[in-house]
C-alpha positions as CSV (number, residue, x, y, z in Angstrom):
1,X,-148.6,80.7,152.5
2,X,-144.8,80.4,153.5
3,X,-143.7,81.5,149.7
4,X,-145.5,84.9,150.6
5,X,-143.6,85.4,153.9
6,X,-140.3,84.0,152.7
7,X,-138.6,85.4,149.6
8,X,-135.2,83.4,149.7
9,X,-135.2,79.5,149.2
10,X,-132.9,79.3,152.4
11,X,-135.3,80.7,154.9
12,X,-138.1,79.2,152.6
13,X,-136.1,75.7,153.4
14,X,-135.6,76.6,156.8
15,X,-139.4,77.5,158.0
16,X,-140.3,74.4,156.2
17,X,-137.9,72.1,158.3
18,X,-139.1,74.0,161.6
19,X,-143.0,73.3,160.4
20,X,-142.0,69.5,159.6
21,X,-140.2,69.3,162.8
22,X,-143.2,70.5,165.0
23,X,-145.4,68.3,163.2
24,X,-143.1,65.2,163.8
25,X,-142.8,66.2,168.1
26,X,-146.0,66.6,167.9
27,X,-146.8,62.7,166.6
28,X,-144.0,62.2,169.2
29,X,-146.1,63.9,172.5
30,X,-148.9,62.4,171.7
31,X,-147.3,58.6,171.3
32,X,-146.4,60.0,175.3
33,X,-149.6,60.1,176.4
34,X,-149.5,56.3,175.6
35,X,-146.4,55.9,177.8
36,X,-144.4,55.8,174.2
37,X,-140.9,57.6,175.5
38,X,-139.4,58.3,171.9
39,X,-139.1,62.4,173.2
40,X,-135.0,62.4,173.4
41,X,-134.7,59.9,170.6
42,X,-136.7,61.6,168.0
43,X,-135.5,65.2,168.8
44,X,-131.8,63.8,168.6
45,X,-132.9,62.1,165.5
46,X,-134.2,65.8,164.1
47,X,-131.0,67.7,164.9
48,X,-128.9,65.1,163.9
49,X,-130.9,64.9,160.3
50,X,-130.6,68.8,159.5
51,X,-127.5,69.0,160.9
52,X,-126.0,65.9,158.4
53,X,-128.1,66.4,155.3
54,X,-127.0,70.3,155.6
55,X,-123.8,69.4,155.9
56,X,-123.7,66.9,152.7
57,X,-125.7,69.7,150.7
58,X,-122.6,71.6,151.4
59,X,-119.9,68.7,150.4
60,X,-121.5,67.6,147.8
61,X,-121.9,71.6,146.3
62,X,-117.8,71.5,146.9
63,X,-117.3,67.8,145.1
64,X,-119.8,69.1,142.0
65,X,-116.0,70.6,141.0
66,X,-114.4,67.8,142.1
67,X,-113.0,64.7,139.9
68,X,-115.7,62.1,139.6
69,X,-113.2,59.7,141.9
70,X,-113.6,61.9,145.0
71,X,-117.6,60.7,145.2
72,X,-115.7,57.0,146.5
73,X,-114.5,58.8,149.5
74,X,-117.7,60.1,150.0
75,X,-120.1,56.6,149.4
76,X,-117.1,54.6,151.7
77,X,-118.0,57.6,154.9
78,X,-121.5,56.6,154.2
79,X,-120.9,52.9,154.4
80,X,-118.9,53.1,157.5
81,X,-122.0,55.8,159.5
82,X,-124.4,53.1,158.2
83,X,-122.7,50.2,160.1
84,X,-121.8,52.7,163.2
85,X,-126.0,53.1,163.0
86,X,-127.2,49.8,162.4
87,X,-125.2,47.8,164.6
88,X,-127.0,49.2,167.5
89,X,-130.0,46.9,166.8
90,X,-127.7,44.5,167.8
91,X,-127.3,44.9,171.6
92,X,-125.0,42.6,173.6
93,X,-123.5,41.0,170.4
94,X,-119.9,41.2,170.0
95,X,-118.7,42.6,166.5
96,X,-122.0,43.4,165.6
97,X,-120.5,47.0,164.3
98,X,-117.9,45.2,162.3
99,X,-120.3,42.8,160.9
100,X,-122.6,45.9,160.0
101,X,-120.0,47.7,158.2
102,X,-118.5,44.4,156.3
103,X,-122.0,43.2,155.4
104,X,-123.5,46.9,154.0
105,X,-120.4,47.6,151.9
106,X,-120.1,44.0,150.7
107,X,-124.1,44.4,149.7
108,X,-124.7,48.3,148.9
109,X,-120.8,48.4,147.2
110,X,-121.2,45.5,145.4
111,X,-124.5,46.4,143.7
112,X,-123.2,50.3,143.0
113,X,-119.8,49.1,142.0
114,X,-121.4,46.5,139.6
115,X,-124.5,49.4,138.3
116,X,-121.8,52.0,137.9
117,X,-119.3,49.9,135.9
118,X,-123.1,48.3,133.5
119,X,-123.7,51.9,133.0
120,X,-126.8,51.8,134.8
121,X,-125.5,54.3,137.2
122,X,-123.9,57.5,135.9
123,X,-120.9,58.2,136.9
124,X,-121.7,61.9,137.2
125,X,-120.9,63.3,140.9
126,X,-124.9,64.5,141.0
127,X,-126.2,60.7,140.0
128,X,-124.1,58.4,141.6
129,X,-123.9,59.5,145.3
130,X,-127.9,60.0,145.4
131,X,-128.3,57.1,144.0
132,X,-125.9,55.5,146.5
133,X,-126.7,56.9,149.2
134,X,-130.4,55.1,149.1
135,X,-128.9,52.0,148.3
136,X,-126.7,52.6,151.1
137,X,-129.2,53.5,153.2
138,X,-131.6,50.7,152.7
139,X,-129.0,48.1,153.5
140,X,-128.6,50.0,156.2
141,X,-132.2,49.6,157.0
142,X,-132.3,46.2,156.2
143,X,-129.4,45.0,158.1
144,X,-130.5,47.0,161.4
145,X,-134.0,45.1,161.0
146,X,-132.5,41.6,160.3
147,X,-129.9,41.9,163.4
148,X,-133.0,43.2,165.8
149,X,-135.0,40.3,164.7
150,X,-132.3,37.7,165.0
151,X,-131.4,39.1,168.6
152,X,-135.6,39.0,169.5
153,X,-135.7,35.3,168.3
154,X,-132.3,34.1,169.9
155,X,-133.3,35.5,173.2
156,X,-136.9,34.3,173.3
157,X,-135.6,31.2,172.4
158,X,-132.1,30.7,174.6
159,X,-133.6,27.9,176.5
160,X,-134.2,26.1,173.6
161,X,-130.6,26.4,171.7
162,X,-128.7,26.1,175.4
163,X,-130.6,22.6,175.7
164,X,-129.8,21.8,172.0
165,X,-125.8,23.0,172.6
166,X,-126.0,20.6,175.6
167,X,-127.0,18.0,173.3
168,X,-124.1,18.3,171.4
169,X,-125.8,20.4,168.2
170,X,-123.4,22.5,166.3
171,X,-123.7,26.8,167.2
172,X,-124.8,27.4,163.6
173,X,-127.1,24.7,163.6
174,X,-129.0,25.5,166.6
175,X,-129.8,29.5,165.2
176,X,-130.3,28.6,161.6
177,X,-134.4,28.6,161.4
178,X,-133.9,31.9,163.2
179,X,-131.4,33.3,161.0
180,X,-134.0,32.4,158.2
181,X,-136.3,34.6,159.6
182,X,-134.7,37.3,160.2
183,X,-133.9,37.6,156.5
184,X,-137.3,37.5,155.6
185,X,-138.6,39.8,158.3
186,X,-135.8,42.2,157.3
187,X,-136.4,42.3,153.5
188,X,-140.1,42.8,154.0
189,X,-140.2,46.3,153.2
190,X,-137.8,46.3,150.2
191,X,-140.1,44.3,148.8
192,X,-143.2,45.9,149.5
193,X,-142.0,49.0,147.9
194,X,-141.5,47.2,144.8
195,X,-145.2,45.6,144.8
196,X,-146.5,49.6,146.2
197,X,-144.2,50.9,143.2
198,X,-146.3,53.5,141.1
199,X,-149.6,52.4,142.8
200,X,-149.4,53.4,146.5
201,X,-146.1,56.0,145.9
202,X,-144.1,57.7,143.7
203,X,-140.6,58.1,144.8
204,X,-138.7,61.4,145.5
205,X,-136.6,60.4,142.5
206,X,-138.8,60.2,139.3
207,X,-140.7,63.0,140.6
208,X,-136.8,64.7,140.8
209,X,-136.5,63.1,136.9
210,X,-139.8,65.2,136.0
211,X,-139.1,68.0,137.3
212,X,-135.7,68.5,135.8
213,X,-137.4,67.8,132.1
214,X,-136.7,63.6,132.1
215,X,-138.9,61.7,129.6
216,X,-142.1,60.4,132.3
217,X,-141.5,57.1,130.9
218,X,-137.8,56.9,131.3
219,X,-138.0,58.2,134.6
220,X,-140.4,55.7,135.9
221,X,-138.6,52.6,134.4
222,X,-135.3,54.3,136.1
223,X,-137.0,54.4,139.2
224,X,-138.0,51.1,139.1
225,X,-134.5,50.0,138.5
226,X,-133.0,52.1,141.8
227,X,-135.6,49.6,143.6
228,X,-134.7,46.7,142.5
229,X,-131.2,47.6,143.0
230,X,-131.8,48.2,146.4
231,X,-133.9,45.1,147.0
232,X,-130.8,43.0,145.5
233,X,-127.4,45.3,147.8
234,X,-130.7,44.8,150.9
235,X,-131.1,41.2,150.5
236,X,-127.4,41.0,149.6
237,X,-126.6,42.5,153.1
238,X,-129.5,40.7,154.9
239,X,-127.4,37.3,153.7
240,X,-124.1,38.3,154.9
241,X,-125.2,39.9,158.1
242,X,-127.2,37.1,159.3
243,X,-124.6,34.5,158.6
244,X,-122.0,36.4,160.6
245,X,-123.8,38.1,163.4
246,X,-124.7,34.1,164.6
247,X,-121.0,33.0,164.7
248,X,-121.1,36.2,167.1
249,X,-123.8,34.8,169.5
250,X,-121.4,31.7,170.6
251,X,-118.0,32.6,172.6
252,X,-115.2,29.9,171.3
253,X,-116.3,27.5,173.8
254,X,-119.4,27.4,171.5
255,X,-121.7,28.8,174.4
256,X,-124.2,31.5,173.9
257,X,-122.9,35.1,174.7
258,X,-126.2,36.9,174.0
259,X,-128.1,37.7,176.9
260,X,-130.8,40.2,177.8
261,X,-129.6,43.6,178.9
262,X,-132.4,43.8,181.0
């Protein structure tokens, strides 16, 4: 119906967006009539979104005549929004931006830098910052999940690890089985998108493979590798983030700083 009333791709883009971002308020007013607030977040969420991904379209449209080494400036602008993002999920902790930032490009860098140099990534402008960008992302995702969880399980539990720092227990000691499970919570979904792979969904980038004429077979073995590769920067991330962030919680005095904001 829209192709009929829209004859360019941009206002064919743009009525599309405006559609997708009723439907998505929509979901959002009727989460309020269950005392769900998510009104401000989610439209801030929305602008923000077409706002940024406009305003890479347009970068990376200037960096497709750029040398190839001009995509690291991009990728490292990335890295440091995703730990800006994800360190909010970690309220009241000190340095949790720094940690963030340190842990998703020691995990998402790592991984690209590695693929990239294998060949497994192209080095191509047009391949490696997509690519990047979800690996990126997902560490991003990861690491916001694992700091959220750790904070839950430290403050539901500061009784308990006070008491045991009373007893003379070491900081580290007293957060670990926590720590643990923060990991695991946080890399639940990277690996539930490996097990869904091809059976429950069909990511955006083998159906991008198809479309531009990619053998179907190559492009589904390719996009099973851009999952694992996030599942290993994501748990590479989870690991580092969780093994700062708790060196965070306790002030030099090796007393615990993270309290509830409420």
């Amino acid at each position: 119906m829209l192709k009929s009333l829209f004859h360019t791709q941009l206002t064919l883009g743009l009525a599309q967006a405006a559609i997708a971002s009723v439907l998505a308020l929509a979901v959002v007013l009727l989460a309020r009539r269950r005392n769900i607030h998510l009104e401000s977040d989610a439209a801030i969420a929305l602008l923000r979104g077409i706002v940024q991904i406009v305003a890479v379209g347009s970068i990376l449209a200037l960096l497709l005549k750029s040398p190839r080494w001009t995509s690291v400036f991009l990728l490292t602008g990335m890295i440091i929004a995703a730990g800006s993002i994800s360190a909010k999920r970690a309220k009241n902790i000190p340095g949790a931006r720094k940690v963030s930032t340190y842990s998703i490009a020691a995990g998402a860098g790592l991984v690209t830098a590695v693929m990239t140099w294998a060949g497994v990534i192209d080095t191509a402008i047009t391949s490696l910052i997509p690519v990047g960008s979800m690996i990126i992302a997902n560490a991003m995702n990861t690491n916001g999940l694992a700091l959220n969880r750790f904070r839950s399980e430290v403050l539901a539990h500061a009784g308990e690890i006070e008491t045991a720092l009373a007893l003379g227990a070491a900081p580290e000691h007293t957060v670990a089985s926590y720590a643990e499970s923060s990991i695991h919570a946080s890399l639940i979904p990277a690996i539930d998108n490996l097990r869904s792979l091809g059976i429950v969904w069909i990511p955006g980038l083998m159906t991008g493979m198809l479309l531009s004429g990619a053998d179907p077979l190559y492009a589904a073995i390719y996009q099973f590798v851009v999952i694992a590769m996030i599942l290993a920067s994501s748990g590479l991330t989870s690991l580092l983030s969780t093994m700062m962030i708790r060196n965070h919680a306790f002030s030099a005095a090796e007393q615990l700083v993270l309290k509830s904001s409420g």
